[in-house]
Backbone as numpy.savetxt, mean C-alpha at the origin, in Angstrom:
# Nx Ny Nz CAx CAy CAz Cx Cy Cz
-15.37 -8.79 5.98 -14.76 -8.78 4.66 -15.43 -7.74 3.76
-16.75 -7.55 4.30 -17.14 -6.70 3.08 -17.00 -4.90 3.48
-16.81 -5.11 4.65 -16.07 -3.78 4.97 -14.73 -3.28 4.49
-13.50 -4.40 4.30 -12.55 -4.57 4.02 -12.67 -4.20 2.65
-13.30 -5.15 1.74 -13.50 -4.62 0.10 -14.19 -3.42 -0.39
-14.79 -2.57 0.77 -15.12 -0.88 0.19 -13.99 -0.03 0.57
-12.87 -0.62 1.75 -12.10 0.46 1.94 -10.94 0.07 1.36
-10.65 -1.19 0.52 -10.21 -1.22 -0.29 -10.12 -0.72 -1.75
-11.24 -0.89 -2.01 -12.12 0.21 -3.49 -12.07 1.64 -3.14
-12.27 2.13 -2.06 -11.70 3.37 -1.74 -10.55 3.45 -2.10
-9.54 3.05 -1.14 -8.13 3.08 -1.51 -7.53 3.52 -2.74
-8.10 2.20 -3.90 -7.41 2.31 -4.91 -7.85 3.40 -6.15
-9.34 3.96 -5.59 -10.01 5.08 -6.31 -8.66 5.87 -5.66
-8.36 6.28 -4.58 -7.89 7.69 -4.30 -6.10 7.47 -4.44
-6.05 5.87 -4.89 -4.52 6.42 -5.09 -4.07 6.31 -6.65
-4.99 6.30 -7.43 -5.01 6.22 -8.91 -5.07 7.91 -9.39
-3.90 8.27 -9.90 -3.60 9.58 -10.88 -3.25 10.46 -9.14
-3.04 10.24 -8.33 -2.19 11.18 -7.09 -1.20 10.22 -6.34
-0.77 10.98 -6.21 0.61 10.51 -5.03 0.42 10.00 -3.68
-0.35 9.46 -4.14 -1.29 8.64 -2.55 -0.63 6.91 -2.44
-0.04 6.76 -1.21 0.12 5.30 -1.50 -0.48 4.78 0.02
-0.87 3.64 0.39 -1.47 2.94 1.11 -0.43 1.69 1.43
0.25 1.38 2.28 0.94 0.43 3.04 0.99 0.64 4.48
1.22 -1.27 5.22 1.41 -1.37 6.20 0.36 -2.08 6.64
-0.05 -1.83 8.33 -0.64 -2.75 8.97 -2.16 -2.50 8.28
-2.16 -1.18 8.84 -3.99 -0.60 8.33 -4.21 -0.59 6.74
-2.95 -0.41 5.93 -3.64 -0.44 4.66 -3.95 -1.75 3.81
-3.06 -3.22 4.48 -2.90 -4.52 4.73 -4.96 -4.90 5.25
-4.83 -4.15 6.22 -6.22 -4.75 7.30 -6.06 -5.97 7.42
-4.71 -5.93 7.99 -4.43 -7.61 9.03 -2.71 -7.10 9.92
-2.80 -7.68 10.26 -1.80 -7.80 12.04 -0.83 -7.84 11.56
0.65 -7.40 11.75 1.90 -7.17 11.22 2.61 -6.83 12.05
3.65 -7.79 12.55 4.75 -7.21 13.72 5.47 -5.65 12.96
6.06 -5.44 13.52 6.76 -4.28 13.22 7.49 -4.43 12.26
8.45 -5.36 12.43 9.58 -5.74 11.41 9.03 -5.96 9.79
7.38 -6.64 9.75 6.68 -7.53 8.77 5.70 -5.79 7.98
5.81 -4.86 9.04 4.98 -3.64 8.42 6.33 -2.99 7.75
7.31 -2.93 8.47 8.64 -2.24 7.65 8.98 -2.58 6.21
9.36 -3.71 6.66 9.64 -4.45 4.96 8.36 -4.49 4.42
7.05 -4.51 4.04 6.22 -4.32 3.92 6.21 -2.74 2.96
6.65 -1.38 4.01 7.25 0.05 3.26 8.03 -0.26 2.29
9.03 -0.92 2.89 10.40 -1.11 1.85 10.43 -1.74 0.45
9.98 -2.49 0.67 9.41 -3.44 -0.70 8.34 -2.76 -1.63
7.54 -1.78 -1.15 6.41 -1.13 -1.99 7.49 0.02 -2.39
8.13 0.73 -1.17 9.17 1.96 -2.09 10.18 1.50 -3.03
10.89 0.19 -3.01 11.57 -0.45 -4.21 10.74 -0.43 -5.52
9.34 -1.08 -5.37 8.77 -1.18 -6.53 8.20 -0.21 -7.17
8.03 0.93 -6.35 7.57 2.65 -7.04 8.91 2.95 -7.87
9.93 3.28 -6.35 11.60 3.32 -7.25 11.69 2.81 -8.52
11.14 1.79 -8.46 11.97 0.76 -10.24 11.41 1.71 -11.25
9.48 1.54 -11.02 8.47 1.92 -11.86 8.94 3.46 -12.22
9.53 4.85 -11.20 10.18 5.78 -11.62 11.14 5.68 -12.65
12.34 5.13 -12.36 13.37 4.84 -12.90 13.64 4.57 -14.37
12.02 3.92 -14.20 12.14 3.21 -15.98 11.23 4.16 -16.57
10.62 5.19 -16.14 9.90 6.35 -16.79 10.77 7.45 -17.02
């Protein structure tokens, strides 16, 4: 876990002010059938989409 919470704190350092986004199995750091990593994309690109939309 505490490996998990620096490459998490990484993460969110490097996707704050760039076009960096982090989804899926590895950016999760847990197990995800295929179908569960897809919708997983889909659902994070809806919620960027909205957040555009309304800017």
């Amino acid at each position: 876990m505490d490996l998990y919470e620096r490459y998490r704190q990484l993460a969110v350092k490097e996707e704050e002010g760039k076009n960096v986004h982090f989804v899926g199995r590895l950016a999760n750091y847990k197990y995800m059938n295929m179908d569960q990593a897809i919708r997983n994309a889909l659902d994070f690109f809806d919620r960027i989409n909205d957040k555009v939309e309304k800017d």
